[in-house]
C-alpha positions as CSV (number, residue, x, y, z in Angstrom):
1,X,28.4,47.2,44.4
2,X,32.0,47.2,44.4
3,X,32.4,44.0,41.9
4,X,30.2,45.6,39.4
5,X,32.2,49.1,38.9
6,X,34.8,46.6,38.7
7,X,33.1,44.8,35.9
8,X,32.3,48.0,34.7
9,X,36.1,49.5,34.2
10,X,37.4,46.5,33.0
11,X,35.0,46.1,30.0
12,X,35.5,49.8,29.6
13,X,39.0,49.3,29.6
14,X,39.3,46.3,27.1
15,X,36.5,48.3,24.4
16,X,39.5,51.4,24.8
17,X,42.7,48.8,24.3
18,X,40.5,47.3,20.9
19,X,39.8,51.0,19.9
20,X,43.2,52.0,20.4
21,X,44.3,48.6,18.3
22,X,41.8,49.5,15.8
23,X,43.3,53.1,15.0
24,X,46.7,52.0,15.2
25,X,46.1,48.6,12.7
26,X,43.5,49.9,10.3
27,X,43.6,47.3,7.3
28,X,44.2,44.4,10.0
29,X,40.8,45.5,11.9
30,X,39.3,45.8,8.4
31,X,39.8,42.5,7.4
32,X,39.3,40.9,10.6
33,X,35.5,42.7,11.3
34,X,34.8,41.7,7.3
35,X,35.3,37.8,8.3
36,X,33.4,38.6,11.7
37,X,30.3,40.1,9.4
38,X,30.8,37.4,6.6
39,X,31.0,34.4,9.2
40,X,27.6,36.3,10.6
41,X,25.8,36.2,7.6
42,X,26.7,32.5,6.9
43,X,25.6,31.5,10.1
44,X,22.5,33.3,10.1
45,X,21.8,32.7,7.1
46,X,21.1,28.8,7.8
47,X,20.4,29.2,11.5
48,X,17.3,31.3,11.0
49,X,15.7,29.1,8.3
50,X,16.3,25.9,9.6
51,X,14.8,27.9,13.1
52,X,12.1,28.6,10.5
53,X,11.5,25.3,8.9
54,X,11.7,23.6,12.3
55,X,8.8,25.5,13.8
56,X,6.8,24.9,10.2
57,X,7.1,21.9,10.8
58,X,6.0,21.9,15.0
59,X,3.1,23.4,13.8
60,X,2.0,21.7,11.2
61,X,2.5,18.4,13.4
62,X,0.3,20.2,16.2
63,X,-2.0,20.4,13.5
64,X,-2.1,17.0,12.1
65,X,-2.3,15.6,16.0
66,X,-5.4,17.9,16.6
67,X,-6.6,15.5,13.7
68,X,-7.9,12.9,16.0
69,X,-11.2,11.6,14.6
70,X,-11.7,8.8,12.3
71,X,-13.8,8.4,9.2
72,X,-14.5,7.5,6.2
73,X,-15.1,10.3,3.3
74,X,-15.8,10.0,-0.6
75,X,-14.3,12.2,-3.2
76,X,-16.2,14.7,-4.5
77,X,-13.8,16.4,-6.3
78,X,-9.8,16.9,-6.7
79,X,-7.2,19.4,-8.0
80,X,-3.4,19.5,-8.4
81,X,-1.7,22.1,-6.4
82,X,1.0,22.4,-8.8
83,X,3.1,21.0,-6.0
84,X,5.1,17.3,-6.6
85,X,7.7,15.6,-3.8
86,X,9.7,13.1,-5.4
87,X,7.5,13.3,-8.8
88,X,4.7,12.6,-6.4
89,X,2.2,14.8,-7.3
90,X,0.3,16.7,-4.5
91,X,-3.9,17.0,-4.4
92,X,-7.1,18.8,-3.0
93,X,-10.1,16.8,-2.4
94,X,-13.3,18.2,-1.4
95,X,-14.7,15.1,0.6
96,X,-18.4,14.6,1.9
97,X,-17.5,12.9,5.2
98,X,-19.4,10.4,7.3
99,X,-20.3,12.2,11.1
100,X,-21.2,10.3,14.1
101,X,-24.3,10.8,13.7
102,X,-24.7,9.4,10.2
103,X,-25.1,12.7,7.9
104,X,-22.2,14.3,5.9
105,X,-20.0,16.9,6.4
106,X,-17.9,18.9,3.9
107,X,-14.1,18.9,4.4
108,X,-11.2,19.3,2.0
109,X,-8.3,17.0,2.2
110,X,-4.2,18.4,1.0
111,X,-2.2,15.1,0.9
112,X,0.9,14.0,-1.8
113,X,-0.6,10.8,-3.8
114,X,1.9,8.2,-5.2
115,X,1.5,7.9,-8.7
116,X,0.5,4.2,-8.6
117,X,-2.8,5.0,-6.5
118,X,-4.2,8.1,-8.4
119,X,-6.6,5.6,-10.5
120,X,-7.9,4.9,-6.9
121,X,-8.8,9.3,-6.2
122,X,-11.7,9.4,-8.8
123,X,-14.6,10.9,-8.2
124,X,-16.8,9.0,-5.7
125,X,-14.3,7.0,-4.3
126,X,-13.9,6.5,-0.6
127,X,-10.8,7.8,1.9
128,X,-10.2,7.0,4.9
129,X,-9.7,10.7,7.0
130,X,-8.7,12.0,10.3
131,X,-10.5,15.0,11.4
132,X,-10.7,17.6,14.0
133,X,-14.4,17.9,15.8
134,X,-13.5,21.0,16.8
135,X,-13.1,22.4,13.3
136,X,-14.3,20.1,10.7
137,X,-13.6,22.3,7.2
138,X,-10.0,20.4,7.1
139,X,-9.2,17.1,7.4
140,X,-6.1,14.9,6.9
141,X,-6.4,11.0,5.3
142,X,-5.2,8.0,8.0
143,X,-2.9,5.6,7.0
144,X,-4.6,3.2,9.3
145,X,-8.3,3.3,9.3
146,X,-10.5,1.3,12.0
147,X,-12.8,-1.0,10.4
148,X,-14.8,-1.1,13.3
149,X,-15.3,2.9,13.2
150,X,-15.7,3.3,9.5
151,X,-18.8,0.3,9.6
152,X,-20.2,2.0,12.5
153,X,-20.5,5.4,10.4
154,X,-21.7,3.7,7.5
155,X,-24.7,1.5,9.9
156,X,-25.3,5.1,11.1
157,X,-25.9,6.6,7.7
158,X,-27.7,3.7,6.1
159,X,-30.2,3.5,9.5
160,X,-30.4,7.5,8.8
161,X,-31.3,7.2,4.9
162,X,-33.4,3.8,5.4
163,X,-34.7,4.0,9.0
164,X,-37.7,1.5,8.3
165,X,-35.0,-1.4,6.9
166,X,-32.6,-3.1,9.3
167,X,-31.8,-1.9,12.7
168,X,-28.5,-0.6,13.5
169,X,-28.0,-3.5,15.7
170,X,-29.0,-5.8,12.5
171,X,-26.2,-4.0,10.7
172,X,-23.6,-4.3,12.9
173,X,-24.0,-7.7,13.2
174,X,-23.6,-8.7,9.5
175,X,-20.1,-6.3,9.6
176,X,-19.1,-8.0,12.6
177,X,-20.8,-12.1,12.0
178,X,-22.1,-12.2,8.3
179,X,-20.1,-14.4,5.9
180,X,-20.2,-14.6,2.0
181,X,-21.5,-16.7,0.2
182,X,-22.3,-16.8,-3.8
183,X,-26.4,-16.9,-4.5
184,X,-28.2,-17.4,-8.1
185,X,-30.3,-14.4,-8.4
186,X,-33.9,-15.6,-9.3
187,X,-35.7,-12.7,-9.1
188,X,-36.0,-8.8,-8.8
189,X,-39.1,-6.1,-9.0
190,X,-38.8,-2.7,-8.4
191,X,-42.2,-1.8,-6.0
192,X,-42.4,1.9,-7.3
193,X,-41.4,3.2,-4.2
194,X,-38.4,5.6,-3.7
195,X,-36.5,6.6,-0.6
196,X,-33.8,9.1,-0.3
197,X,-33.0,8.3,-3.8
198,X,-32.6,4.7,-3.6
199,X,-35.2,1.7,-5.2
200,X,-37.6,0.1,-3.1
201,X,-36.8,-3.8,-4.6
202,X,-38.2,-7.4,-3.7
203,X,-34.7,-9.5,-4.1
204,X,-35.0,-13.5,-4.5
205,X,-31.9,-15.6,-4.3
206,X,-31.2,-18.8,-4.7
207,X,-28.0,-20.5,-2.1
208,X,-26.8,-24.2,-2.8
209,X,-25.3,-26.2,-0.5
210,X,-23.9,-29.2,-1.1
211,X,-24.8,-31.0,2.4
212,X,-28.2,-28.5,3.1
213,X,-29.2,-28.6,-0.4
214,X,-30.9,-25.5,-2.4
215,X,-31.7,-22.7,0.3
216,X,-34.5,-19.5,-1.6
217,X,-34.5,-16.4,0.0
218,X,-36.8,-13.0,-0.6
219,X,-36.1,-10.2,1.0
220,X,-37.3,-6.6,0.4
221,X,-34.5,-3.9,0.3
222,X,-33.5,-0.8,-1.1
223,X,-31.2,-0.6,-4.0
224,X,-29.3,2.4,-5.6
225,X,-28.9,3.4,-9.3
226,X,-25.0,2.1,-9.5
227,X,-26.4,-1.8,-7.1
228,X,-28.7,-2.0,-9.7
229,X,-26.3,-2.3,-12.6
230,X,-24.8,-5.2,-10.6
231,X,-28.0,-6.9,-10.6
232,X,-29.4,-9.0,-13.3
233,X,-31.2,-11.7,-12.8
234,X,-30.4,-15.2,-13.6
235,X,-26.2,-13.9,-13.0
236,X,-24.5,-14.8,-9.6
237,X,-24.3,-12.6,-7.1
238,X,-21.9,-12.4,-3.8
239,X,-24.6,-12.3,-0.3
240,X,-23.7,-11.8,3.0
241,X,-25.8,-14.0,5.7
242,X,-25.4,-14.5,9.5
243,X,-25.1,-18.3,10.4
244,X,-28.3,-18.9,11.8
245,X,-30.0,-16.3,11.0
246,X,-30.4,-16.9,7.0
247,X,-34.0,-15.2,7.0
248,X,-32.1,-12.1,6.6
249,X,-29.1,-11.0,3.8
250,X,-27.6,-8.3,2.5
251,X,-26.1,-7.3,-1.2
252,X,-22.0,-7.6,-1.1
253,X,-20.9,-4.5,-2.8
254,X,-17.8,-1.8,-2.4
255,X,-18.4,1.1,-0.3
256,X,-18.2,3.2,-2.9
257,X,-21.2,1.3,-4.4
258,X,-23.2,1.0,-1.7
259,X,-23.0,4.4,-0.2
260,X,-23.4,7.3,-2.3
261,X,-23.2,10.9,-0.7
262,X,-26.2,13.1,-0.8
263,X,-24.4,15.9,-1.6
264,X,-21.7,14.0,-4.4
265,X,-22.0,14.8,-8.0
266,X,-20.5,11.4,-8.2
């Protein structure tokens, strides 16, 4: 108790001797609070945004590490922000996203594009996003996609829009065992039947081997509007076939090709 009044009078007594300096030295005290209240407002002036910017920048990485699910989406549509970093121009995509379960989900996508790849953001085309299952309406896009969890989505959604066709196991195997090989195609004829907007199609093709010789397969499969265009018969086509298992083979396209959103005006 003692060593605070102490405390106590001696900061009384040093505010009385700067007082008393104050009234006796009046432009000196002027001048020297001025630089006090300029050296302030410089100080706080980049304390407080770089404070600011540094917990913008926390958050936002909170954010992006919520962000923990992978997937593959396809542009629906995109918009400049009017924002550029380094002349690279910044963009919105509304995406129809691949779920676990094999149906799409809406999200929008803000991400700065390099100049060089904006022929590769049209309409349609697929990215490769990170979202949060927890709250799916934003996502962010991965620079490093797993294959593996991107073919699983799309064997999901295929076996969901074509449940009678292969088997999800049958799928995964050609991503995971199928190689590629080039095939005549001999024949094709549409069956009249439509499912979930794809063709219903009786494909026969035509492999030659130099040591196995000529190898015909048929196969009945389902073909969209923009597969179609690839296929005309008597043209060579690229097939994908599990060694050993030739009875079966599937149509080599691009994802963006092969799967085509429900919901995409693409």
């Amino acid at each position: 108790m003692i060593q605070r009044k102490g405390l106590v009078c001696f900061v009384e007594n040093v505010w009385s001797l700067f007082f008393n300096w104050m009234a006796e030295n009046p432009i000196r005290a002027t001048v020297i609070i001025s630089a006090v209240v300029i050296a302030l407002c410089i100080l706080l002036g980049f304390v407080l945004p770089a404070r600011s910017a540094r917990r913008k920048r926390e958050k936002e990485q909170r954010w992006r590490d919520a962000r923990t699910v992978k997937t593959l989406g396809f542009i629906r549509s995109a918009k400049h922000t009017g924002r550029s970093v380094n002349d690279n121009p910044e963009f919105r995509f509304v995406v129809d996203a691949l779920a676990e379960d094999g149906t799409f989900f809406e999200t929008t996508v803000t991400e700065i594009i390099p100049r060089a790849q904006l022929p590769m953001c049209a309409a349609g085309a697929p990215l490769s996003i990170r979202y949060d299952p927890a709250d799916r309406s934003h996502a962010i896009g991965d620079d490093n996609p797993d294959a593996d969890v991107l073919n699983e989505r799309i064997a999901r959604y295929q076996c969901r829009r074509h449940p009678d066709e292969l088997t999800y196991e049958q799928r995964m195997e050609f991503n995971r065992n199928s190689v590629v090989k080039k095939a005549l195609l001999e024949s094709l004829r549409l069956t009249g039947k439509e499912e979930a907007g794809d063709w219903e199609a009786e494909v026969t093709v035509r492999v030659t081997d130099n040591a196995a010789g000529d190898t015909v397969m048929n196969r009945t499969l389902y073909l969209n509007d923009k597969m179609l265009k690839h296929m005309v018969p008597g043209k060579y086509i690229d097939i994908s076939v599990v060694p050993g298992k030739e009875d079966v083979f599937g149509i080599v396209t691009d994802i963006a090709t092969k799967v085509v959103p429900e919901k995409s005006g693409a």
